[in-house]
DSSP file (Angstrom, degrees, kcal/mol; ACC not computed):
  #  RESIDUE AA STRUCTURE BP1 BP2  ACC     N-H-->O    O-->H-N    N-H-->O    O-->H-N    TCO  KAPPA ALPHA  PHI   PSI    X-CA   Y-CA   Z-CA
    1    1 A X              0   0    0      0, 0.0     3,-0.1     0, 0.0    72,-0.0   0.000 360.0 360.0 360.0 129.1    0.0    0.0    0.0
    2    2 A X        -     0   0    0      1,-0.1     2,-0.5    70,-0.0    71,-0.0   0.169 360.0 -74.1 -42.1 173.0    1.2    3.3   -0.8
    3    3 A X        -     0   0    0      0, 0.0     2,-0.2     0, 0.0    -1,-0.1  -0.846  29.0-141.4-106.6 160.2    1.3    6.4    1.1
    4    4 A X        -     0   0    0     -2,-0.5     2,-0.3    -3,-0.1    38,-0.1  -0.581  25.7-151.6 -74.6 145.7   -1.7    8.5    1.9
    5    5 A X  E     -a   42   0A   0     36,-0.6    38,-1.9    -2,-0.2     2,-0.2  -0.742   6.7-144.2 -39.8 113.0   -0.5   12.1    1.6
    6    6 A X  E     -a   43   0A   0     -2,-0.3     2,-0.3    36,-0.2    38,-0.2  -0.824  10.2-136.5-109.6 173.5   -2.0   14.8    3.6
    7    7 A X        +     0   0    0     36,-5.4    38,-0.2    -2,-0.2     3,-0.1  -0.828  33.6 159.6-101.4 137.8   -3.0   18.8    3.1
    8    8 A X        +     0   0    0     -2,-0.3     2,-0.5     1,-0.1    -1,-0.1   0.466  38.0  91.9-147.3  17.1   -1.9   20.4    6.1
    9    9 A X  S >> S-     0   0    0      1,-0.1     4,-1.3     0, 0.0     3,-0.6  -0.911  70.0-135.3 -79.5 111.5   -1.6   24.4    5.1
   10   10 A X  H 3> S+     0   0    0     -2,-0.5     4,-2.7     1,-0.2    -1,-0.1   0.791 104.1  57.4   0.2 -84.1   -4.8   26.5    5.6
   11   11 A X  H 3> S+     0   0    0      2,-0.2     4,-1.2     1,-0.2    -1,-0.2   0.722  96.1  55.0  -6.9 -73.2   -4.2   28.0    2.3
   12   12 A X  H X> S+     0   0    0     -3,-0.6     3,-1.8     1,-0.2     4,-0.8   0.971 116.1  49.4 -55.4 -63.1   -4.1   24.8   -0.1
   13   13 A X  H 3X S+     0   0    0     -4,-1.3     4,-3.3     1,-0.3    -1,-0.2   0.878 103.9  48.6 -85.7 -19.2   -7.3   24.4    1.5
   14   14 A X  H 3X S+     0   0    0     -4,-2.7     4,-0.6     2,-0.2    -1,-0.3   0.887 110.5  60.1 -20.6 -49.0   -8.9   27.9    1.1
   15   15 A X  H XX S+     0   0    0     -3,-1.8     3,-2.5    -4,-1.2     4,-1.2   0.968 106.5  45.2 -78.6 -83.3   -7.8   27.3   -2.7
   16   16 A X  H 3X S+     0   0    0     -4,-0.8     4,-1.1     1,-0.3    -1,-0.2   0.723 111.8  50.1 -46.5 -32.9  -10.0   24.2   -2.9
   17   17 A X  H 3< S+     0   0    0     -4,-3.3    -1,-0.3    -5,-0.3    -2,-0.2   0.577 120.5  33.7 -80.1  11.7  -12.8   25.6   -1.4
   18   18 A X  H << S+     0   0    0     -3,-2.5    -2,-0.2    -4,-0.6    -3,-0.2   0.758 134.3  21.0 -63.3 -74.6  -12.8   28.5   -3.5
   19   19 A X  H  < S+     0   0    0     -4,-1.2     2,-0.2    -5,-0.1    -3,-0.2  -0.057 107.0  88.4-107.4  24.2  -11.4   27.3   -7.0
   20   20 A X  S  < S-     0   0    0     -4,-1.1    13,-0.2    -5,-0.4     2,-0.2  -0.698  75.3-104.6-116.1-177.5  -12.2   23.4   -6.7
   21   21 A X  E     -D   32   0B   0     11,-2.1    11,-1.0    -2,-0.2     2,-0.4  -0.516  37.1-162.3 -71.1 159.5  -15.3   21.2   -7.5
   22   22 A X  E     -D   31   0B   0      9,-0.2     2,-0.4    -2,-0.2     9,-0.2  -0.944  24.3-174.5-134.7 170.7  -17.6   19.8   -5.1
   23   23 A X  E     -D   30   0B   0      7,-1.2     7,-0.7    -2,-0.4     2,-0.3  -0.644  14.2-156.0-161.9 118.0  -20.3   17.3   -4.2
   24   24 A X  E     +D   29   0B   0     -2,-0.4     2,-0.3     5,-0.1     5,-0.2  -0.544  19.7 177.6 -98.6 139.1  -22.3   17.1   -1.0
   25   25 A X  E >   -D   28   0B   0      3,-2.8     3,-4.3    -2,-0.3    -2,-0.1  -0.988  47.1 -78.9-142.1 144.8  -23.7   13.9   -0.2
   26   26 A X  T 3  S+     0   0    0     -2,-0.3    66,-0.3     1,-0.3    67,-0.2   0.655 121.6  14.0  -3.9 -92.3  -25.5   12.8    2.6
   27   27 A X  T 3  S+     0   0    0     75,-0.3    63,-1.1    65,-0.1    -1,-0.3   0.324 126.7  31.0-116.9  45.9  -22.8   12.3    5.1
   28   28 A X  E <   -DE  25  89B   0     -3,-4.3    -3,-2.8    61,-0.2     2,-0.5  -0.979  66.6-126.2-167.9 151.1  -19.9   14.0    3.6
   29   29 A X  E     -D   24   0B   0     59,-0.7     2,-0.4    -5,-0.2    -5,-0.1  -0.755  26.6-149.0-110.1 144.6  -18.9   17.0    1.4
   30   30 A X  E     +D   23   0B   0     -7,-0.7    -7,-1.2    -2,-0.5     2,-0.2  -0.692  20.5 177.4 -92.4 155.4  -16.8   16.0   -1.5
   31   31 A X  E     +D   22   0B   0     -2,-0.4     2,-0.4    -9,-0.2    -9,-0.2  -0.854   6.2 176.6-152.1 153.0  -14.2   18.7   -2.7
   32   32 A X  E     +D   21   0B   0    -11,-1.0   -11,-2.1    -2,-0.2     2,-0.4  -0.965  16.4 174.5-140.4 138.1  -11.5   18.5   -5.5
   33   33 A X  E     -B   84   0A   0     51,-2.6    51,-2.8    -2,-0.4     2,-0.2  -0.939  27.4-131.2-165.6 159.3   -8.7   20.0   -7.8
   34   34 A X  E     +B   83   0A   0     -2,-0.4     2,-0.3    49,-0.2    49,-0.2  -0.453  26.1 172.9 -90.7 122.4   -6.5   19.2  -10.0
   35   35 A X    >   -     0   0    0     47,-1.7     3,-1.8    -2,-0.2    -2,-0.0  -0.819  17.5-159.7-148.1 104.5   -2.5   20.6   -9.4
   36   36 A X  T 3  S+     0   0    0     -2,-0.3    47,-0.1     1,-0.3    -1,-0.1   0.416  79.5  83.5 -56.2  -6.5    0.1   19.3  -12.0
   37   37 A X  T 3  S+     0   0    0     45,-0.1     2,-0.3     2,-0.0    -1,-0.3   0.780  81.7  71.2 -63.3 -31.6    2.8   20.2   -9.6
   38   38 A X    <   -     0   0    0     -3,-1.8    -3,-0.1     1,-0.1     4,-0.0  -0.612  67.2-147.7-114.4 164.1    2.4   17.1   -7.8
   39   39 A X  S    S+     0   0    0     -2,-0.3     2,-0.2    43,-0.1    -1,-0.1   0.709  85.0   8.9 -87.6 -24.0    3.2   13.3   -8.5
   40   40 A X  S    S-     0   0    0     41,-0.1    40,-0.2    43,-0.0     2,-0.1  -0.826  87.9 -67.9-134.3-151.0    0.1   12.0   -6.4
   41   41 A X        -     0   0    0     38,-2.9   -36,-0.6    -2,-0.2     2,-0.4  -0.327  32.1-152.0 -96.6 160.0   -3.2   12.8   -4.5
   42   42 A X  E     -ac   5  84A   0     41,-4.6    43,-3.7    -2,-0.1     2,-0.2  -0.977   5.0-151.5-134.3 144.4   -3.4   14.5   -1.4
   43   43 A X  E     -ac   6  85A   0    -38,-1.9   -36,-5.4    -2,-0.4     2,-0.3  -0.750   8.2-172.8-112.7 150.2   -6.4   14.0    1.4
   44   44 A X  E     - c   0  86A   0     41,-0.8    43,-2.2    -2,-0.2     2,-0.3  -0.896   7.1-163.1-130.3 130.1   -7.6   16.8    4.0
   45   45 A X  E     - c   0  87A   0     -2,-0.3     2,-0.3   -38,-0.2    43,-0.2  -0.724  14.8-179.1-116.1 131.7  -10.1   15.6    6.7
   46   46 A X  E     - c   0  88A   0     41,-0.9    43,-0.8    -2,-0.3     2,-0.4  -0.873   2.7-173.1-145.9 128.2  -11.8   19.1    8.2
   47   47 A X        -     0   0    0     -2,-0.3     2,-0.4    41,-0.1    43,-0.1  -0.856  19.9-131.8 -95.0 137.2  -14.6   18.6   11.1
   48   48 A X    >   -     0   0    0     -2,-0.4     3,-1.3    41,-0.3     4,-0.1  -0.858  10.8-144.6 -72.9 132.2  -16.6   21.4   12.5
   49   49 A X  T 3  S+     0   0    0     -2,-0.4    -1,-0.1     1,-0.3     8,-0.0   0.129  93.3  72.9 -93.1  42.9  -16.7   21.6   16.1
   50   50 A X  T 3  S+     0   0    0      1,-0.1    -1,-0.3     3,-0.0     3,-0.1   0.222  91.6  72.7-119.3   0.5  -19.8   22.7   16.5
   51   51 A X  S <  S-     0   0    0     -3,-1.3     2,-0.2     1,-0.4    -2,-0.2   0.268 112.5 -37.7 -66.5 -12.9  -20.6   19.1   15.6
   52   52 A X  S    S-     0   0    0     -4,-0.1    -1,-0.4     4,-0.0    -5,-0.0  -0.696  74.2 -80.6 154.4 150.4  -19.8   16.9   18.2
   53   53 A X     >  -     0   0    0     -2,-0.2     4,-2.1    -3,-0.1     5,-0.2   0.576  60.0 -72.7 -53.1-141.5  -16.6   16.8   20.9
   54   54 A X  H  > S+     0   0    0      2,-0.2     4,-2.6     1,-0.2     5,-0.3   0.886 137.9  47.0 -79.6 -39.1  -12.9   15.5   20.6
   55   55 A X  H  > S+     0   0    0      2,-0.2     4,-1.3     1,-0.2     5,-0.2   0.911 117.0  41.7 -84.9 -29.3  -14.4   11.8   20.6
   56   56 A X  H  > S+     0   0    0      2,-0.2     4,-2.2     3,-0.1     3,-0.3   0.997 119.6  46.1 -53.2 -63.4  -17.3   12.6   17.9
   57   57 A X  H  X S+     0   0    0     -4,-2.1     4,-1.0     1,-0.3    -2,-0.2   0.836 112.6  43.6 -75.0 -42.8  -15.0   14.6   15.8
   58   58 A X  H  X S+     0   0    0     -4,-2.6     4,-3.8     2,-0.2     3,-0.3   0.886 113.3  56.1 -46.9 -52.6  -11.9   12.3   15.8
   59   59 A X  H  X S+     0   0    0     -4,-1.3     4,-3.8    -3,-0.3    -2,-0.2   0.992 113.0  44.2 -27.7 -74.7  -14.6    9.0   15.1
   60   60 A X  H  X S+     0   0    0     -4,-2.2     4,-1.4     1,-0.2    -1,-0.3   0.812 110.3  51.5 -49.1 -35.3  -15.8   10.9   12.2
   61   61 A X  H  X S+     0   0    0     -4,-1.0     4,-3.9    -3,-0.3    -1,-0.2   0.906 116.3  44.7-100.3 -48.5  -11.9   11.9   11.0
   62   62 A X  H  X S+     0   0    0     -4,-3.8     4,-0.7    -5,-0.2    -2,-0.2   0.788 109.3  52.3 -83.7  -7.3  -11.1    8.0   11.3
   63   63 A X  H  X S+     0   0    0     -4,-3.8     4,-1.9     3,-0.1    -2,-0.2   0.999 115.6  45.8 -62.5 -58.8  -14.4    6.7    9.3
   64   64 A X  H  X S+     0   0    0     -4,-1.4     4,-2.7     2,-0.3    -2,-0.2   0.880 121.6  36.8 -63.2 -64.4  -13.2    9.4    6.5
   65   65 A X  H >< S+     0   0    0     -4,-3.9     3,-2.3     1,-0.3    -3,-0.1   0.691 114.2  49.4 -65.0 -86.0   -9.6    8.2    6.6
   66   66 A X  H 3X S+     0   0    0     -4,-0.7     4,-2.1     1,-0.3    -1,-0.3   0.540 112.5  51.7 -57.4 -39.4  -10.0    4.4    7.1
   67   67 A X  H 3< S+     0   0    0     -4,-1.9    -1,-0.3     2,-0.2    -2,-0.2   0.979 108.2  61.4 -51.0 -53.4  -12.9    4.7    3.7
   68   68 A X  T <X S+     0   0    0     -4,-2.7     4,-2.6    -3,-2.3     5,-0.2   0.805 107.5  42.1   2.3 -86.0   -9.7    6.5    2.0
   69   69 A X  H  > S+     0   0    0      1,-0.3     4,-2.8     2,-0.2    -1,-0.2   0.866 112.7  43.8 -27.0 -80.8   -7.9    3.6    2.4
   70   70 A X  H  < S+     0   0    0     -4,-2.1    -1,-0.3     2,-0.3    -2,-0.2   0.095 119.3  45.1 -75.9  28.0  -10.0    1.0    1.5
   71   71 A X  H  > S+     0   0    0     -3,-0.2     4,-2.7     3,-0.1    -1,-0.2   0.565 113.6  52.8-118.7 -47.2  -11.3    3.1   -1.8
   72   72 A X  H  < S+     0   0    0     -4,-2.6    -2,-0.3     1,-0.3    -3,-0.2   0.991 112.3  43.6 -62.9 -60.3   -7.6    4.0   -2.5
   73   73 A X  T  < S+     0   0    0     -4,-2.8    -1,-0.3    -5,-0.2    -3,-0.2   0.936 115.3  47.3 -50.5 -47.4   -6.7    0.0   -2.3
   74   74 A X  T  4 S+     0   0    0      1,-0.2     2,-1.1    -3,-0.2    -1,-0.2   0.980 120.6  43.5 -84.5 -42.7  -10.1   -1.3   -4.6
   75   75 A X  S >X S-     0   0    0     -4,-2.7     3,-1.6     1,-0.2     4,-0.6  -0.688  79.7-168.2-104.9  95.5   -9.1    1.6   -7.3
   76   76 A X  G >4 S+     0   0    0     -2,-1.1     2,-2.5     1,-0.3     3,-1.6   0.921  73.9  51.4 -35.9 -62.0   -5.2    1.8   -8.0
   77   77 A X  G 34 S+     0   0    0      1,-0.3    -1,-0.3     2,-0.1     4,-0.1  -0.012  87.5  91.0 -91.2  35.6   -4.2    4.8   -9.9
   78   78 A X  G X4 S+     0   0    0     -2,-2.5     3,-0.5    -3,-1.6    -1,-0.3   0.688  79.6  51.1-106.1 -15.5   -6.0    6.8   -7.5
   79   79 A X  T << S+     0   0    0     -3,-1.6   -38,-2.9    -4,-0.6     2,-0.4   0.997 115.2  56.2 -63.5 -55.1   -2.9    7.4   -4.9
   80   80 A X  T 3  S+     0   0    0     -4,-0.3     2,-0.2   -40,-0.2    -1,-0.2   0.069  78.5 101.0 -66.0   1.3   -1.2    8.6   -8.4
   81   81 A X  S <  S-     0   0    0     -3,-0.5     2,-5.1    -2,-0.4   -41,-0.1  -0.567  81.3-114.3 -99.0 129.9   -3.4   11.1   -9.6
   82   82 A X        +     0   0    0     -2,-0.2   -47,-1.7   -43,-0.1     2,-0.3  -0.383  69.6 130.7 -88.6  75.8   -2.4   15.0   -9.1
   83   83 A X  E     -B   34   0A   0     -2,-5.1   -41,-4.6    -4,-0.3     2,-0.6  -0.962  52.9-156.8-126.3 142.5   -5.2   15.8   -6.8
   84   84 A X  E     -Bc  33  42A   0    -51,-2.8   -51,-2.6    -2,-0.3     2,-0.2  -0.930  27.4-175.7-108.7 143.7   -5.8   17.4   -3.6
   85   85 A X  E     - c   0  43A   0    -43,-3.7   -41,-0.8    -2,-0.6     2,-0.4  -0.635   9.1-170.4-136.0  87.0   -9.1   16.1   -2.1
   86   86 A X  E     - c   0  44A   0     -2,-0.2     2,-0.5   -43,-0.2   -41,-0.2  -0.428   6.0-155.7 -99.7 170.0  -10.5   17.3    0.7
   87   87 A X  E     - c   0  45A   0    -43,-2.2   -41,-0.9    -2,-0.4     2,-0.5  -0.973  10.1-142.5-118.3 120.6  -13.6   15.6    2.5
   88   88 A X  E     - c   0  46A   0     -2,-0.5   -59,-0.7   -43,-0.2   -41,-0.1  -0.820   7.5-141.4 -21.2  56.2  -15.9   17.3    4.8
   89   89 A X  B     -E   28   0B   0    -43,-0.8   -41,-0.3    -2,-0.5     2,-0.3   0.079  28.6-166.4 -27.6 123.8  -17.3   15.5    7.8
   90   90 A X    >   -     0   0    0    -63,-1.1     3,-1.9   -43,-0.1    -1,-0.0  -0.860  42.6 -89.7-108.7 169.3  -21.6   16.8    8.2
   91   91 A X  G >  S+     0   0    0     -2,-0.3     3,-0.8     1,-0.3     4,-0.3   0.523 123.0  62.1 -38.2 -24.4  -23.7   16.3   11.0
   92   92 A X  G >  S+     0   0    0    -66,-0.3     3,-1.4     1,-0.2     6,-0.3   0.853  93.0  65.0 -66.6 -38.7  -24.9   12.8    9.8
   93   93 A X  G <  S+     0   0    0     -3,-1.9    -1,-0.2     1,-0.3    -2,-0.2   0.120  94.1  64.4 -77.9  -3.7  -21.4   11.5   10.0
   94   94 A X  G <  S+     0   0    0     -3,-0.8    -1,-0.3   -35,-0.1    -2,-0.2   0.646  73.2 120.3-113.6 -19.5  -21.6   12.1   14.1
   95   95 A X    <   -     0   0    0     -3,-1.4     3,-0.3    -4,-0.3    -3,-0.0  -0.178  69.3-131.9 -67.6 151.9  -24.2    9.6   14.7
   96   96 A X  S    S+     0   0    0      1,-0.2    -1,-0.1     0, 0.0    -3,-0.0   0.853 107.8  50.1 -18.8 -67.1  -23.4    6.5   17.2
   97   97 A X  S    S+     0   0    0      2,-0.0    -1,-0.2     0, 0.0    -2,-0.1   0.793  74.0 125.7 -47.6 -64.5  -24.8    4.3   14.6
   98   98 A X        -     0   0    0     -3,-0.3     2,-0.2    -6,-0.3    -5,-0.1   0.375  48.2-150.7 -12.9 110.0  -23.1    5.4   11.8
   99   99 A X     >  -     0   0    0      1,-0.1     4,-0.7     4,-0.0     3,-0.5  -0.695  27.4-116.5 -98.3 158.3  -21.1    2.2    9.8
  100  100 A X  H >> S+     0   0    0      1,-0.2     4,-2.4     2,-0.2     3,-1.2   0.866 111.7  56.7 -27.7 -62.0  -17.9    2.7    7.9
  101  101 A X  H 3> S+     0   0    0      1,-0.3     4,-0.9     2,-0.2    -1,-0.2   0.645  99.6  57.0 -80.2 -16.5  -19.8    1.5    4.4
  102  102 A X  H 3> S+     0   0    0     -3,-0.5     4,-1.3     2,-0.2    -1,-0.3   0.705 115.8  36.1 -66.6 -46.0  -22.4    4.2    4.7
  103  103 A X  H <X S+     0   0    0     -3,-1.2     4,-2.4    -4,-0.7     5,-0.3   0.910 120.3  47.7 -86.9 -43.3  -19.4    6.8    4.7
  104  104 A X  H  X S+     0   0    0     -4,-2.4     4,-3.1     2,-0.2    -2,-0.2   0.897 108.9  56.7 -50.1 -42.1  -17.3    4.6    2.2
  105  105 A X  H  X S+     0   0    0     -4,-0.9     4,-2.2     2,-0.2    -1,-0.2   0.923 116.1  37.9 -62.7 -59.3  -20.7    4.4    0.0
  106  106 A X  H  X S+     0   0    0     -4,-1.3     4,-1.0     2,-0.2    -1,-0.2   0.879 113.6  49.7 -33.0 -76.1  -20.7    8.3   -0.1
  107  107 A X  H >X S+     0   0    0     -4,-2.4     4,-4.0     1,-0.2     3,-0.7   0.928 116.2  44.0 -63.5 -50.5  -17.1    9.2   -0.4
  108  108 A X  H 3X S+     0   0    0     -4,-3.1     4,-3.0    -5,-0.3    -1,-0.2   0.904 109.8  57.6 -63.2 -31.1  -16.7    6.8   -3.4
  109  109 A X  H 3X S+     0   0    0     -4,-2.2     4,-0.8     2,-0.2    -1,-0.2   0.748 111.2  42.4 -72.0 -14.5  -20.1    8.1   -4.8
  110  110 A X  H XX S+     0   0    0     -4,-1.0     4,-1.9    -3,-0.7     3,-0.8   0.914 113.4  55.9 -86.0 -28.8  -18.6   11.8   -4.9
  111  111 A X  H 3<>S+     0   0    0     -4,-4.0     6,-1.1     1,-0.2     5,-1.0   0.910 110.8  37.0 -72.1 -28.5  -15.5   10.5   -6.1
  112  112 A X  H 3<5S+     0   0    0     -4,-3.0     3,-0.4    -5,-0.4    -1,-0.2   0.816 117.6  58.3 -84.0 -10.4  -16.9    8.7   -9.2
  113  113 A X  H <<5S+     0   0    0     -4,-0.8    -2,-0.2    -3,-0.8    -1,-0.2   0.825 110.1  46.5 -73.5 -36.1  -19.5   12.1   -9.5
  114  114 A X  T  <5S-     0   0    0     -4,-1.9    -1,-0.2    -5,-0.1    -2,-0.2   0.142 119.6-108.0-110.0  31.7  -16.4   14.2   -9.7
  115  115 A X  T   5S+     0   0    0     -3,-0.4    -3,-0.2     2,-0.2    -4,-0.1   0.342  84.3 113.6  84.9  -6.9  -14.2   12.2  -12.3
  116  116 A X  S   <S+     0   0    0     -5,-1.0     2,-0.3    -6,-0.1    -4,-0.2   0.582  79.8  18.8-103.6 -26.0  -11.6   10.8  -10.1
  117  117 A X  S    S-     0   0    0     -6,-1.1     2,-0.5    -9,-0.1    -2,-0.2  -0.915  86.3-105.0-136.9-170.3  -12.3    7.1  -10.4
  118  118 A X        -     0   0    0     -2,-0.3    -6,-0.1     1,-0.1    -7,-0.0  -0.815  41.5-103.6-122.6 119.2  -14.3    5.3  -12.9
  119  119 A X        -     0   0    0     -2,-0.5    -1,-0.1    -7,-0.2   -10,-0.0  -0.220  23.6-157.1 -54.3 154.9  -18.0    4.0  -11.9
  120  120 A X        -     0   0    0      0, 0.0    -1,-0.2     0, 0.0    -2,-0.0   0.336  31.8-122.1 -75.6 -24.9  -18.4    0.3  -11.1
  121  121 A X              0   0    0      1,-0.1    -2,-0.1     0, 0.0     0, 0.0   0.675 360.0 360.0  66.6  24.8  -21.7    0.0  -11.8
  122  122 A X              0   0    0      0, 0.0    -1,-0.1     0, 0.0    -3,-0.0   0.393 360.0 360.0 -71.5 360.0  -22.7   -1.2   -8.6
């Protein structure tokens, strides 16, 4: 397995929410763009904290990554791709209940809405 990459300047992500695409889904906001500078993708996690405490908001930050993973693993080229993508935790995303595939389901349906991997056809 490769490694994941992260965004960790304020800036980069101003610039994607500004100039990138997006796609809000149920329990995550999708955001992307394309920067030729780099040799792969790069992931940003952002919670609100007006959403849940340390232990909500952290839950939510390791459904996000751990879907990452396992999307990044079923679709190759996608570590390799010159993208920064950051992912938006919402309020759905806090519940107790909440399963990993439900967030996986999501994140993979903005990624194949916003060009970055190739539908399945599920």
């Amino acid at each position: 397995m490769k490694k994941i990459y992260t965004i960790k300047q304020n800036s980069v992500f101003t610039r994607i929410y500004s100039k990138g695409k997006s796609c809000v889904l149920p329990t995550v906001v999708v955001y992307v763009r394309k920067n030729p500078r780099l040799s792969h993708s790069e992931l940003g996690i952002t919670v609100a904290k007006k959403l849940g405490g340390a232990v909500q908001r952290n839950r939510a930050r390791r459904l996000i990554r751990e879907s990452w993973r396992l999307i990044a693993r079923e679709n190759e080229g996608l570590l390799d791709l010159p993208y920064y993508v950051v992912v938006v935790a919402r309020s759905r995303c806090f519940r107790k209940n909440m399963k990993m595939q439900t967030v996986k389901r999501d994140l993979t349906s903005g990624l194949e809405t916003l060009g970055l991997i190739e539908d399945k056809g599920e």
